[in-house]
C-alpha positions in Angstrom: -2.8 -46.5 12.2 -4.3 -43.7 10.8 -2.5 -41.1 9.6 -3.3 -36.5 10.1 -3.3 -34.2 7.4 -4.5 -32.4 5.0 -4.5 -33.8 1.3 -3.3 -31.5 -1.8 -6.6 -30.9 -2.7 -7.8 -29.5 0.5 -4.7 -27.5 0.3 -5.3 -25.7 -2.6 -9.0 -25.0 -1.7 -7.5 -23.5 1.4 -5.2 -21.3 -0.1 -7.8 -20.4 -3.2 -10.0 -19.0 0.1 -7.1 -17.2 1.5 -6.4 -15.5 -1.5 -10.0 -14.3 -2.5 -10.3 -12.9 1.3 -6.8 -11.3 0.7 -7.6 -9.8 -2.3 -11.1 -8.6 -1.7 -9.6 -6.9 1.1 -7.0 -5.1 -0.3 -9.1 -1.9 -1.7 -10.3 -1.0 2.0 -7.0 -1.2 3.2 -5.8 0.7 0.3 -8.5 3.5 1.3 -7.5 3.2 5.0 -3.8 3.9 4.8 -4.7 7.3 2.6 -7.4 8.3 5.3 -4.9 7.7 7.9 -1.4 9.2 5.5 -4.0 12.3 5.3 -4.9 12.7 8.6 -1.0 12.0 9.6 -0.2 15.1 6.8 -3.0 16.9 8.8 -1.6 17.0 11.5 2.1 17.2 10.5 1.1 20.6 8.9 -1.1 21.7 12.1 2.2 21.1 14.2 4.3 23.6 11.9 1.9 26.2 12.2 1.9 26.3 15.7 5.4 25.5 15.7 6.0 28.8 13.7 3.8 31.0 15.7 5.0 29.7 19.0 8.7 30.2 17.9 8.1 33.6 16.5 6.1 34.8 20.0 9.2 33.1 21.9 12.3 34.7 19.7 10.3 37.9 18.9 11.1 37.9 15.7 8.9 37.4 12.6 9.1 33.6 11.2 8.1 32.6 8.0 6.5 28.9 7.3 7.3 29.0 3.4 6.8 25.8 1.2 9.6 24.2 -1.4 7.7 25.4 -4.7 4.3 23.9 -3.6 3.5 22.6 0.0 3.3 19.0 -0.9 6.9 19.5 -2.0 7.4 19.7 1.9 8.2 23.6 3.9 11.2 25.3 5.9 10.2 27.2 9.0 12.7 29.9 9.7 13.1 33.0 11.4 12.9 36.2 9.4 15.3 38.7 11.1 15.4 41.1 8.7 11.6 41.3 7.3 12.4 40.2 3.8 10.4 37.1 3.4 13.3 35.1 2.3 15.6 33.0 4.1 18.9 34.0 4.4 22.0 31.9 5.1 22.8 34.0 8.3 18.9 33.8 9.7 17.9 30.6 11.5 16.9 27.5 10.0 14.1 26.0 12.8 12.3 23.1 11.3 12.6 21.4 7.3 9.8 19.4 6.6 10.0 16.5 3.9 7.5 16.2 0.6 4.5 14.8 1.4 4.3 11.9 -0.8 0.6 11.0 -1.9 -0.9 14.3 -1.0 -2.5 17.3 -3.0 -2.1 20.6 -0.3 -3.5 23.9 -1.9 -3.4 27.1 -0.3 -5.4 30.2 -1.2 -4.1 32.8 -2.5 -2.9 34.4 0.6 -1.4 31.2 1.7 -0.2 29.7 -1.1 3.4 30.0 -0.7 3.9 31.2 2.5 2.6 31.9 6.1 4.5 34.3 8.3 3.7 35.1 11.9 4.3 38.3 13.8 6.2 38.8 17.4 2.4 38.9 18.8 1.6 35.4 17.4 -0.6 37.2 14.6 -0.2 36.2 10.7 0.7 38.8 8.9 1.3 38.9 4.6 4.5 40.1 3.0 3.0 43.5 2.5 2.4 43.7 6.2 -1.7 43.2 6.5 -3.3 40.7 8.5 -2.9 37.0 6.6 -6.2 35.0 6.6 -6.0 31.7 4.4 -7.0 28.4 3.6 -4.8 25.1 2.9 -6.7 22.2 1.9 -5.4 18.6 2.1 -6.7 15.5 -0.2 -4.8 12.5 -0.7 -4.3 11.2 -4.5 -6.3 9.7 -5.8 -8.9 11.8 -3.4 -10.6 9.8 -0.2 -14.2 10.3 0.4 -13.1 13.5 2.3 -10.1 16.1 3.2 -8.9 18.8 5.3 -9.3 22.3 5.1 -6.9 24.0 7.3 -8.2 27.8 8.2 -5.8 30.3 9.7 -7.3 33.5 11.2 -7.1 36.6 11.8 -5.2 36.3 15.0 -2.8 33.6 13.3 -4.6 30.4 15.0 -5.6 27.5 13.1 -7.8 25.2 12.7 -9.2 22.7 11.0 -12.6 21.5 9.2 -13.7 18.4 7.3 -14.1 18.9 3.7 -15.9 16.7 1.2 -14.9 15.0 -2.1 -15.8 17.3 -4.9 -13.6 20.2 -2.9 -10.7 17.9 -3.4 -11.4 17.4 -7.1 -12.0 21.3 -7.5 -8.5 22.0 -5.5 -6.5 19.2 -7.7 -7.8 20.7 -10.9 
């Protein structure tokens, strides 16, 4: 009768072959997960600008997006009730968003602390003038590319592909 199998030595071969696949694969799939956490921060931060612009149309009140010392540290969105860029414990809390581990977010100087919409949906700065900015998003270390988010003058945003060497310029 004979006898199935594999013998240790066809074992080990087999698993030396598994484990040179594995690890040959694991810098791709190291590269795909920050493409796809940066595209998923994208978006997050997308969602929280229309969030605060719909919610500030809606209550008809002004409402601040404002980040926690730098946007990767994560934002609040609240509304603003009484125009003085700061949230107060009596004015409503509507969204907190966590840090953003992994992620580099920059904002211009108009932008780079906070983004606050006007009754008509419009950005508006602290001072009261229209709010036009930039907030660029790379994941560290930087991806072949990242995400420039653009607000306008009317307060919509969008957003634009950016390559490499912006990241590196925006992390410096």
């Amino acid at each position: 009768m004979k006898e199935h199998g594999l013998s240790l030595l066809e074992l080990l071969t087999t698993l030396a072959i598994v484990s040179i696949l594995t690890f040959s694969a694991l810098p791709a799939a190291s590269a795909w997960h920050r493409q796809l956490s940066l595209q998923t921060s994208t978006q997050a931060v997308m969602h929280s600008l229309a969030l605060a612009r719909q919610e500030a149309v809606t209550r008809g009140v002004r409402v601040q997006m404002a980040c926690n010392g730098s946007w990767e540290n994560g934002w609040t969105i609240f509304a603003d009730v009484n125009g003085n860029n700061t949230h107060d414990g009596s004015e409503p809390l509507i969204f907190s968003q966590a840090a953003l581990e992994g992620m580099s977010i920059r904002g211009n100087k108009p932008v780079a602390t906070q983004v606050t919409y006007r009754e008509d949906g419009s950005s508006v700065s602290p001072n009261g003038s229209m709010q036009l900015g930039s907030l660029t998003l790379c994941s560290v270390p930087t991806t072949n590319s990242g995400y420039a988010i653009r607000i306008a003058r009317g307060g919509r945003a969008r957003v634009e592909r950016i390559q490499d060497a912006q990241c590196l310029t925006q992390s410096e």
